[in-house]
C-alpha positions as CSV (number, residue, x, y, z in Angstrom):
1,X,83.9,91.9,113.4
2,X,87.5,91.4,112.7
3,X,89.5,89.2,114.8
4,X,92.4,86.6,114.6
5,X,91.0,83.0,113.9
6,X,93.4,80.4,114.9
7,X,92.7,77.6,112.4
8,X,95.4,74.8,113.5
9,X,99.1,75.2,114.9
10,X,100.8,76.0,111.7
11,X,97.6,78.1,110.7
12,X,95.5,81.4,111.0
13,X,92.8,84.0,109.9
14,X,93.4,87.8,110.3
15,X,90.2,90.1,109.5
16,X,86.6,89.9,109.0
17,X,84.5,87.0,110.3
18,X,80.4,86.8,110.5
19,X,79.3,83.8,113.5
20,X,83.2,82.5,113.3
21,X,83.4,82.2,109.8
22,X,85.5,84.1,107.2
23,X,83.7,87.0,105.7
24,X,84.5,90.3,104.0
25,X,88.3,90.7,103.7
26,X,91.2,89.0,105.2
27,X,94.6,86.9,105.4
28,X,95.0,83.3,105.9
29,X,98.5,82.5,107.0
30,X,100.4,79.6,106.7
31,X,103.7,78.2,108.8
32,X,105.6,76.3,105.5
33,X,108.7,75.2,108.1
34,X,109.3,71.6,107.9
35,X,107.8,69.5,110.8
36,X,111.2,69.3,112.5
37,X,112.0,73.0,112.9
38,X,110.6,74.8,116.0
39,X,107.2,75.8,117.1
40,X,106.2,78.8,115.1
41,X,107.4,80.2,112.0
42,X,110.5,80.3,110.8
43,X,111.9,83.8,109.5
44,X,110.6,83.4,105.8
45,X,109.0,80.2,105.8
46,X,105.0,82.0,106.2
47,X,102.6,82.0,103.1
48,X,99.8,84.4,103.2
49,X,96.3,84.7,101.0
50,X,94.8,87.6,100.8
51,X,91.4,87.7,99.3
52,X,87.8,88.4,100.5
53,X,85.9,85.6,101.9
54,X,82.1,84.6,101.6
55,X,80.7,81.3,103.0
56,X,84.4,80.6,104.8
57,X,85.7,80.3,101.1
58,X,88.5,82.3,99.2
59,X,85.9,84.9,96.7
60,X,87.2,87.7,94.1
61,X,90.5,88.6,93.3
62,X,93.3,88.1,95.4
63,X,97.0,87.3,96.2
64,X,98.9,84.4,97.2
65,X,102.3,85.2,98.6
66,X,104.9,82.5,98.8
67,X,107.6,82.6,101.7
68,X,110.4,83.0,99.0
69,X,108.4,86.0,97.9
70,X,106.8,85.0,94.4
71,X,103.1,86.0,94.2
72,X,100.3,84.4,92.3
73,X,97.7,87.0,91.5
74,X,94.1,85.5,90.6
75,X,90.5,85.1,90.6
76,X,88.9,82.5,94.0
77,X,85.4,81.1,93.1
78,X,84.5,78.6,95.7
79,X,87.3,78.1,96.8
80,X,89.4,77.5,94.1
81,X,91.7,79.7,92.0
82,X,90.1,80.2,88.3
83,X,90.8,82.0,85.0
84,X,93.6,83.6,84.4
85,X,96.5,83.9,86.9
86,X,100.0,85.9,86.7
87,X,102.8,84.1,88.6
88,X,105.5,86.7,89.8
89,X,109.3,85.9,91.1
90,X,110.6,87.9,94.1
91,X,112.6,90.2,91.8
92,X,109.0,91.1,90.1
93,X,109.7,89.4,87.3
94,X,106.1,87.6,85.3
95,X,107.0,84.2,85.4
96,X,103.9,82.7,83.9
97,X,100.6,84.4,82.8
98,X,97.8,81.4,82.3
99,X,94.6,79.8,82.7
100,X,93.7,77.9,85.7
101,X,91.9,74.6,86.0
102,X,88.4,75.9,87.0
């Protein structure tokens, strides 16, 4: 079903999930504040990926969304981001177009 998965403080899963793990698509959020500021997010400090997810693992195309709001758009395999990738600054400007380290 879908469901909110509260992976550490500073951490969370928003969408599908098979026996509690990721599965199908969804959102992983991340709190990027520095240690010192307060519990919870700061306003603009939350990175998000959003991909589909097979064996609890980023799978297929997706996007990474940086608090500053530059995106990478890519390819997960197992986890990891492969081929090519297209980096975008917040004004939507293509920053870099390369290959990633598979």
């Amino acid at each position: 079903g879908r469901g909110t998965l509260r992976l550490s403080k500073r951490a969370r899963f928003e969408g599908r999930m098979v026996r509690g793990e990721r599965s199908g698509l969804g959102t992983l959020f991340v709190d990027e504040a520095s240690s010192d500021e307060e519990d919870g997010a700061a306003e603009g400090c939350e990175s998000s990926l959003r991909v589909r997810w097979r064996d609890d693992e980023p799978c297929g195309r997706g996007v990474f969304s940086e608090p500053g709001g530059g995106t990478v758009h890519g390819t997960w395999s197992g986890g990891l981001l492969q081929g090519s990738v297209t980096e975008r600054h917040a004004d939507g400007t293509v920053c870099r177009a390369a290959a990633a380290p598979g």
